[in-house]
Backbone as CSV, one residue per row, in Angstrom:
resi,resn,N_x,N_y,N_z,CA_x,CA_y,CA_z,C_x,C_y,C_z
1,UNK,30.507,-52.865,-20.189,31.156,-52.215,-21.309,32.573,-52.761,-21.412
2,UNK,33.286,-53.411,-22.744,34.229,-53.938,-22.605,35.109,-52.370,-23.460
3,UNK,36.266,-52.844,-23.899,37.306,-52.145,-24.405,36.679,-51.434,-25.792
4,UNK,36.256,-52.104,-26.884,36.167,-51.764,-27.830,34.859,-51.137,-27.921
5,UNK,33.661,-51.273,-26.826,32.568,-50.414,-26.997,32.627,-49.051,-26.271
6,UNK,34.010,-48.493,-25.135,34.251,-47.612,-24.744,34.925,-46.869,-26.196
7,UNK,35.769,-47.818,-26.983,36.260,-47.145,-28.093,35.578,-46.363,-28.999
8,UNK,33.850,-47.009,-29.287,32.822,-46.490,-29.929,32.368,-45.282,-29.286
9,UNK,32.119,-45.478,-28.096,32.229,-43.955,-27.152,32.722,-43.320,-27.342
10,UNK,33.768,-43.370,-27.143,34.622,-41.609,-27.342,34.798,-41.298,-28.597
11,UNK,34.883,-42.374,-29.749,34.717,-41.707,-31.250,33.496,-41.003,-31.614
12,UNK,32.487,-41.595,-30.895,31.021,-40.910,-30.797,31.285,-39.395,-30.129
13,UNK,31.546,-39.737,-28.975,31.374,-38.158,-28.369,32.251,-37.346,-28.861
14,UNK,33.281,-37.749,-29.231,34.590,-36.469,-29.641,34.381,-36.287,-31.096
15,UNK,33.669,-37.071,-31.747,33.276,-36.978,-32.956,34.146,-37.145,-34.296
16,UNK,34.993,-38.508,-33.493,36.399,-38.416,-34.509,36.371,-39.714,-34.660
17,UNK,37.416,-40.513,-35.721,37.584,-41.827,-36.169,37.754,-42.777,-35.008
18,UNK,36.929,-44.062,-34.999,37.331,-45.347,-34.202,39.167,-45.848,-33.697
19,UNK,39.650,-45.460,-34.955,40.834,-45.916,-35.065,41.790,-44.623,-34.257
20,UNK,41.117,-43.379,-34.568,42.240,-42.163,-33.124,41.436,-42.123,-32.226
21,UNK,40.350,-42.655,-31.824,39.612,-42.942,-30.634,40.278,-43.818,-29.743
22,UNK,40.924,-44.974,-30.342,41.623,-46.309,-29.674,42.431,-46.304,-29.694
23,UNK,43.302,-45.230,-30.571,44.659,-44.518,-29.884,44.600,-43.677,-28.440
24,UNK,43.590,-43.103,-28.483,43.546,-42.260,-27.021,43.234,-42.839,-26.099
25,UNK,42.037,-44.184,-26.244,41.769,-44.636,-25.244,42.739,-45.908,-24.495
26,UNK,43.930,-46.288,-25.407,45.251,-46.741,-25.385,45.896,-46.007,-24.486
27,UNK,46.044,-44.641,-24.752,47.518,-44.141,-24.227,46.722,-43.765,-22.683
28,UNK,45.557,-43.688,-22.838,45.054,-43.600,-21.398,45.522,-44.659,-19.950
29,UNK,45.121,-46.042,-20.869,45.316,-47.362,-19.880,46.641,-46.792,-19.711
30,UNK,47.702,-46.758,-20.952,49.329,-47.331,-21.067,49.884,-46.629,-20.171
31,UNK,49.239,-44.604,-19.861,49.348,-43.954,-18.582,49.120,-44.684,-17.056
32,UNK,48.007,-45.003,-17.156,47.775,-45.591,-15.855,48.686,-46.677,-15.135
33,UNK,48.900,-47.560,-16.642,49.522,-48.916,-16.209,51.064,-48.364,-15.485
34,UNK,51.864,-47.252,-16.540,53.330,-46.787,-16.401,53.027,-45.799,-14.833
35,UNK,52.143,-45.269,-14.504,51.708,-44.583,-13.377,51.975,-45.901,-11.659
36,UNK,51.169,-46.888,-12.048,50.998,-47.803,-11.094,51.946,-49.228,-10.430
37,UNK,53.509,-48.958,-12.141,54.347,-49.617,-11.891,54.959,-50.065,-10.576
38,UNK,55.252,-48.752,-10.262,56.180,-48.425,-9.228,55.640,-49.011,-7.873
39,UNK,56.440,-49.690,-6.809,55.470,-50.113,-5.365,55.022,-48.711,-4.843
40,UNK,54.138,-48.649,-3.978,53.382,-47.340,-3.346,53.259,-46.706,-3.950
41,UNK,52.632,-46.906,-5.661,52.538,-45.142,-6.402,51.191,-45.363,-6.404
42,UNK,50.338,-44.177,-6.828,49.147,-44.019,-6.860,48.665,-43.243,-8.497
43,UNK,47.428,-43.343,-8.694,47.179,-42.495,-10.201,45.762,-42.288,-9.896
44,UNK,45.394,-40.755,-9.508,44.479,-40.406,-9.299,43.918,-39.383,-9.975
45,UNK,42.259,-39.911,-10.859,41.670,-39.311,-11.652,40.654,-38.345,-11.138
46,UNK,40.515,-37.485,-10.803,39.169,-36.443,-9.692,38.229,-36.728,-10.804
47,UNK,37.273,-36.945,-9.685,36.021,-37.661,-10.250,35.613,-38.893,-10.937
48,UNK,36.913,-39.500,-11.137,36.768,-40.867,-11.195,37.509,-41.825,-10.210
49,UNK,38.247,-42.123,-9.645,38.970,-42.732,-8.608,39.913,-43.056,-8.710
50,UNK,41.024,-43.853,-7.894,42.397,-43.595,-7.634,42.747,-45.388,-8.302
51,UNK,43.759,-45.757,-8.772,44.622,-46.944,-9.218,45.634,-46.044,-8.288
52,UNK,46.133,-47.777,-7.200,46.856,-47.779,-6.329,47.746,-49.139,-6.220
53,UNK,48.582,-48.653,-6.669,49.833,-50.046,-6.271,49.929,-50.407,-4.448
54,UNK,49.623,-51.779,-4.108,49.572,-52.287,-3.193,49.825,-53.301,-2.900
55,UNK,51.368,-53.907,-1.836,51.947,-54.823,-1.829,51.019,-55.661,-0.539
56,UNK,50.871,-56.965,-1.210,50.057,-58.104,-0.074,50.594,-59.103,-0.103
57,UNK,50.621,-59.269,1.869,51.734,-59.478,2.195,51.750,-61.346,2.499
58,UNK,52.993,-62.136,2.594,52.674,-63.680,2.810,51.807,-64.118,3.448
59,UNK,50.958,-64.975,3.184,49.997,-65.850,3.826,49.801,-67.478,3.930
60,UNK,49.065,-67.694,4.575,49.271,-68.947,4.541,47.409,-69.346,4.346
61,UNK,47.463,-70.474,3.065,46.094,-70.979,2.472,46.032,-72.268,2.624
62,UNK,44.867,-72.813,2.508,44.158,-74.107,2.452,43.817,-74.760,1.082
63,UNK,44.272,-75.588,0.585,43.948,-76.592,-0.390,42.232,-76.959,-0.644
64,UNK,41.742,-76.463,-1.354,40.427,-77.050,-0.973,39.730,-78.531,-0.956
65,UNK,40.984,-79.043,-1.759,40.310,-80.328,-2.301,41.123,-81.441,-0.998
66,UNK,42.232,-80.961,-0.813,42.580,-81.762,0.568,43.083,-81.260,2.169
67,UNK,42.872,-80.077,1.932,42.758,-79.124,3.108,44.117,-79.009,3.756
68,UNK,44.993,-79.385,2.699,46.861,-78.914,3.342,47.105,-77.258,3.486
69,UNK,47.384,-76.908,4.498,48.318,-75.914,4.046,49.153,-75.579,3.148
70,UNK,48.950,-74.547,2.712,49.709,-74.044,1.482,50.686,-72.653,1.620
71,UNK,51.279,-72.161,1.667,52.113,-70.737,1.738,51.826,-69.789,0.300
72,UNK,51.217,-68.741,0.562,51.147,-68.335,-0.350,51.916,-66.588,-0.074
73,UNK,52.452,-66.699,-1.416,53.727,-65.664,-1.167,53.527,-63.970,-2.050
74,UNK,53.672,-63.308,-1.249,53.497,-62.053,-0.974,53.607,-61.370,-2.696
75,UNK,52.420,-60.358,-2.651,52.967,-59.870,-4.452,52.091,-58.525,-4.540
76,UNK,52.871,-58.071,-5.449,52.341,-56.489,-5.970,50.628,-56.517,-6.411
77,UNK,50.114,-55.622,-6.299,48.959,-55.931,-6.597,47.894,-54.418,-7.470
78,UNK,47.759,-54.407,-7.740,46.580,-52.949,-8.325,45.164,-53.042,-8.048
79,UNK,44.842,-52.025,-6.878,43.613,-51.499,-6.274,42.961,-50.148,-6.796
80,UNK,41.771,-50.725,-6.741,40.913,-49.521,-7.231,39.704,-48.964,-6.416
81,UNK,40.289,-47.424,-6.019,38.538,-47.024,-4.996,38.009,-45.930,-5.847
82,UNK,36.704,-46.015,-6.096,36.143,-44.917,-6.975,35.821,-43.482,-5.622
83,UNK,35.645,-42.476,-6.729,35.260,-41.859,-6.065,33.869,-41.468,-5.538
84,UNK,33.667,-40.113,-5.147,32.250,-40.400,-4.447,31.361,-40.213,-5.520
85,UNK,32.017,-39.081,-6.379,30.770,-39.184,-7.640,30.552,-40.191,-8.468
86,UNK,31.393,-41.291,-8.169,30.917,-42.694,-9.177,30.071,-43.405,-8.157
87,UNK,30.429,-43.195,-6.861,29.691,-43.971,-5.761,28.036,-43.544,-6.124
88,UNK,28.069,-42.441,-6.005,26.565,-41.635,-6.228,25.539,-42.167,-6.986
């Protein structure tokens, strides 16, 4: 399911226009995204699962095509664990 067929969804179920459907389903992400800015914040939906800001940390990689070492440098990242009722 991409973006715009979740949009058909909820205009379906809530029984309202495409166009204030994809306003809501907008300010939903734009929550999450402004939620997960921050390093160590978390945004947790019960019953659907948690968006977690998570910093990963320097490493060091391999080139595949000539097998140099490479440094690869540490960065913010956004994790997602569902919960158990999506696990189910």
């Amino acid at each position: 399911m991409n973006k715009s067929e979740l949009v058909e969804l909820v205009a379906e179920k809530l029984e309202m226009s495409k166009t204030d459907a994809a306003g809501a389903v907008e300010c939903v992400i734009e929550g999450i995204r402004e939620g997960v800015k921050v390093p160590a914040s978390s945004v947790t939906l019960v019953g659907f699962g948690t968006f977690k800001n998570v910093y990963r940390k320097p490493r060091k990689g391999r080139n595949p095509q000539t097998g140099q070492e490479i440094a690869i440098p540490g960065k913010n990242t956004v994790t997602f664990k569902p919960s158990k009722n999506i696990l189910d």
